[in-house]
N, C-alpha and C positions, 0 to 999 in steps of 0.2 A: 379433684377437689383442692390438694394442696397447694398444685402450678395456679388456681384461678384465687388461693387467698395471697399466695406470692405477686398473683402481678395486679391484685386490690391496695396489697400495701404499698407497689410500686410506683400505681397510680397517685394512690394520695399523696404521696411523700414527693413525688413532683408538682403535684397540685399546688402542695404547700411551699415548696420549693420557691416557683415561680411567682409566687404574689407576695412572698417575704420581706419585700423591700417595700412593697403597698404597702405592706400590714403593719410595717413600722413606719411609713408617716400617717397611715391615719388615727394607730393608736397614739402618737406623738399628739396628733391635733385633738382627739379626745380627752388625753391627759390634760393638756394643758385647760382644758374645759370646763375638767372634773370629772368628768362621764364614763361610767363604765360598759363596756359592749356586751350585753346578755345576747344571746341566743339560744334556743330554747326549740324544742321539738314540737310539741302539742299548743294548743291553741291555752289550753286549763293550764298550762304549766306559765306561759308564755302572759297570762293576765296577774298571775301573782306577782312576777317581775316586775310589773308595771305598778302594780299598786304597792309591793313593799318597798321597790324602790325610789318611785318617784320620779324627781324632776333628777334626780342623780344617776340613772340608768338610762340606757338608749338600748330596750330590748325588742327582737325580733324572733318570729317562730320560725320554722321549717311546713311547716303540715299545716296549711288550711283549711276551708270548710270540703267537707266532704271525704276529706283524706284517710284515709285506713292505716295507722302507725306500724298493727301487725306485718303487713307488706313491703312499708316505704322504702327503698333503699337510695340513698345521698348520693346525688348528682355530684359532676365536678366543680357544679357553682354552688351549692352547699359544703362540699369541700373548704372552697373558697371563705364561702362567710363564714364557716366555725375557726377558720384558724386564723380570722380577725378578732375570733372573741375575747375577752379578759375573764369569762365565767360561760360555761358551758352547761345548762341543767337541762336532764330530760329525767324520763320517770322510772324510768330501771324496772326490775322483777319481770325484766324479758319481754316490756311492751315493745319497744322499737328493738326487736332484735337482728333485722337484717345491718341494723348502724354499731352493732359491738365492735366490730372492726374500726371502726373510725372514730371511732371513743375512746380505742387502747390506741392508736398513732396520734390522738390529740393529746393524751398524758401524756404519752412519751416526749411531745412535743414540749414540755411544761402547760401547758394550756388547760385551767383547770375545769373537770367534767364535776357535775355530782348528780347522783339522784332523789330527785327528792322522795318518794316512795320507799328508798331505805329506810330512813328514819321512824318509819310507821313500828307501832310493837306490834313483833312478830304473832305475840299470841293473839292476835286480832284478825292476820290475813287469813284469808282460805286458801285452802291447798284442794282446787278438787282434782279426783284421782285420776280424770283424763288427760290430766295437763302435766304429766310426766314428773311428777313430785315438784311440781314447781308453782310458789304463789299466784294469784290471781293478781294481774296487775292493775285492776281496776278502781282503783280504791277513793278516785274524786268520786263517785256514785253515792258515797255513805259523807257527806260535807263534814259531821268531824272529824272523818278520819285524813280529808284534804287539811283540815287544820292543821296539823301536826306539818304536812307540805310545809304549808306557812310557814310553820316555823322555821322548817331547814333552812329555806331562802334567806329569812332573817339571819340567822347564824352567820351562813357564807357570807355574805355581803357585809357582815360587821368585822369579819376575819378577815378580809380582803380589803374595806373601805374604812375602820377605825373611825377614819374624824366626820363622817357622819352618820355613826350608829343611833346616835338618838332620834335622830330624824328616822331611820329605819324603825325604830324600836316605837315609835311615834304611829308609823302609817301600819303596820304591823296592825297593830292595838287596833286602830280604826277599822281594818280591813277584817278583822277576826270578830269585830263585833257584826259585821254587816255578814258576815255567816252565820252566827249564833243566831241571829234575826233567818234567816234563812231556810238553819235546820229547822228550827223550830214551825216553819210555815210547811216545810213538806211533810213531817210529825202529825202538825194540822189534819191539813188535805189527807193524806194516807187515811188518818184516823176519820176521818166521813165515810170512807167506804165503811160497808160492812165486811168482816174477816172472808168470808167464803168468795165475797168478790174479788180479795187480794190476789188475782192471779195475773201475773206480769208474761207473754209472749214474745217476741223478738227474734230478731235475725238472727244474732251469735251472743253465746252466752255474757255477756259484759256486764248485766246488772244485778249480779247475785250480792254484791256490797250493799247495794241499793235494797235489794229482800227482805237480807239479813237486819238492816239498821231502820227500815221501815214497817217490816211486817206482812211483806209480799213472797208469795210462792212465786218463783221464777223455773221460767225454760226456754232452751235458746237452742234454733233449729241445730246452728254449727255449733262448735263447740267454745273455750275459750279464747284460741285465737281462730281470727280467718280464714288461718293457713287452711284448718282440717275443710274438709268437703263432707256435705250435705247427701246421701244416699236415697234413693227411691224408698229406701224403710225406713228411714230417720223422718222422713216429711209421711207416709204412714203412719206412723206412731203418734209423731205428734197432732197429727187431725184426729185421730181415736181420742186423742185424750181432750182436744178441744171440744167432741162429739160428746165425750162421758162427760163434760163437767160443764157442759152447756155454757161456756167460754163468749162474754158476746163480741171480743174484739183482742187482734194481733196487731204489733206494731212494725213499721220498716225502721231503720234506720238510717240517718246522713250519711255515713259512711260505707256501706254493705249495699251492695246491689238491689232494687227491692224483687226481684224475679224470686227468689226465695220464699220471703214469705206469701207470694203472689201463688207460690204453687203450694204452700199449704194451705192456701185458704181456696180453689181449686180443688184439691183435696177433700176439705170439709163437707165444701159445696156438693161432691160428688158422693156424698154419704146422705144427705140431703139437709145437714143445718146451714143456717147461714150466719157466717162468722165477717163480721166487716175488719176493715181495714183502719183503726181505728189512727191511724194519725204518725207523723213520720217522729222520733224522738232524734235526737243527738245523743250519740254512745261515744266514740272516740273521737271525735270533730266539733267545734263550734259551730254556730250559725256565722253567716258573711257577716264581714265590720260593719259598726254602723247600725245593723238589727240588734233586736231585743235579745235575741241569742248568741250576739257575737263576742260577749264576757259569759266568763263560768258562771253568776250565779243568773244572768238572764236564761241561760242555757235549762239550771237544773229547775228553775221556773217553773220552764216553755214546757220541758219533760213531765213532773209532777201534774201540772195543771190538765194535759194531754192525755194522759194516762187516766187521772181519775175522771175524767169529760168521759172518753169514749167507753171506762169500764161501768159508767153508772149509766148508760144507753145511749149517750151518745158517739160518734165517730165520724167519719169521713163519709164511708162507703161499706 
């Protein structure tokens, strides 16, 4: 284990080596622009940048649709573009944790990282007890708690870009209202169901934020990250429970294979209810650019709207 994080850093460190002289003319030709280079992990992380920062940011993700962060591990040409960046944000609390490595050689490098999930008060996040004492990193599912994101971003970009923070502090404002409008519609929605119907299914546990700050009982085949595996008694269990509570719809995920919850509704089936397939949500991925779900708050829309559709009799399959 320690020869294979020795020759990770060895890797990067020439990565970085080698495009060193790129990466000083093209931050040369950004500078003189005004522009600063975001890079960014997730697709939810990756739209804030854009709208706090405006026509003064030139930000790009790593992780598109369908991508699983708990897994990703950074190519040589992600290598490459994060040690172009002038500002480095991903979501920390251990969601991209195969990229820690390349986060600690990017400070070292000067090259500034932050997470914006830090910033959340702590007494807010969950800690649940499978996840090795370690927060839920999930925390865009509950949209005021992504607010506070917002903020961070704001912060950095006024601490790094000064002369124009009021334009940040400007689109900020604007973008925090067009969430406030947002929580307030899944708050909506949620509140149509009746409580007993609140019961959310899913591939891996991602949307307990989402429960919590709406009002949903949640459960999630795997566990908090991907990594764990899914057991012949874990998808048992959870078809008993969908059996006992007469459950009339699971969801797949964009990001999570759906053969998962294909075999617990299989499962169900084989007990004799029938549990449909009630609709794919987005958990760690956006929808492709361009679609209604290719910004965060189209995404948590698509999600809400989907969820209470298939829990109040409608779904797919």
């Amino acid at each position: 284990m320690k020869l294979l994080q020795v020759l990770l850093t060895l890797i990067i460190g020439f990565t970085i080596m080698s495009c060193s002289s790129e990466n000083r003319a093209d931050r040369a030709d950004d500078q003189n622009t005004g522009v600063l280079r975001i890079v960014a992990t997730t697709g939810m992380i990756t739209d804030i940048a854009k709208n706090v920062g405006g026509t003064h940011v030139k930000a790009q993700g790593l992780m598109g649709p369908g991508v699983d962060p708990h897994l990703y591990k950074a190519s040589a040409g992600d290598v490459s573009l994060l040690s172009k960046a002038d500002l480095i944000l991903y979501n920390g609390l251990h969601l991209e944790g195969k990229m820690s490595e390349v986060f600690e050689q990017m400070n070292k490098r000067g090259i500034k990282t932050v997470a914006v999930a830090h910033g959340t008060d702590k007494s807010l996040l969950l800690t649940p007890p499978e996840f090795k004492g370690n927060y839920d990193p999930h925390v865009w599912f509950d949209v005021s708690l992504w607010m506070t994101a917002v903020e961070t971003v704001k912060d950095e970009l006024i601490r790094i870009d000064p002369d124009n923070q009021e334009d940040y502090r400007t689109n900020t404002y604007n973008y925090l209202k067009e969430l406030v409008v947002l929580n307030e519609y899944v708050k909506t929605r949620s509140d149509s169901l009746p409580a007993d119907k609140r019961v959310l299914i899913t591939a891996h546990d991602a949307f307990n934020y989402f429960g919590k700050g709406y009002g949903f009982e949640v459960k999630g085949l795997q566990g908090i990250s991907t990594e764990s595996e899914a057991g012949t008694g874990d998808v048992q269990d959870l078809a008993m429970f969908i059996v006992e509570r007469q459950i009339p719809a699971v969801f797949v995920e964009s990001s999570v294979p759906p053969r998962y919850i294909e075999a617990v509704r299989a499962a169900v089936l084989s007990k004799g209810f029938n549990v449909k397939i009630g609709g794919e949500l987005f958990s760690d991925a956006m929808g492709n650019p361009g679609t209604a779900e290719g910004n965060y708050i189209g995404m948590v829309r698509h999600n809400i709207d989907t969820i209470v559709g298939a829990l109040n009799g409608g779904g797919e399959s």
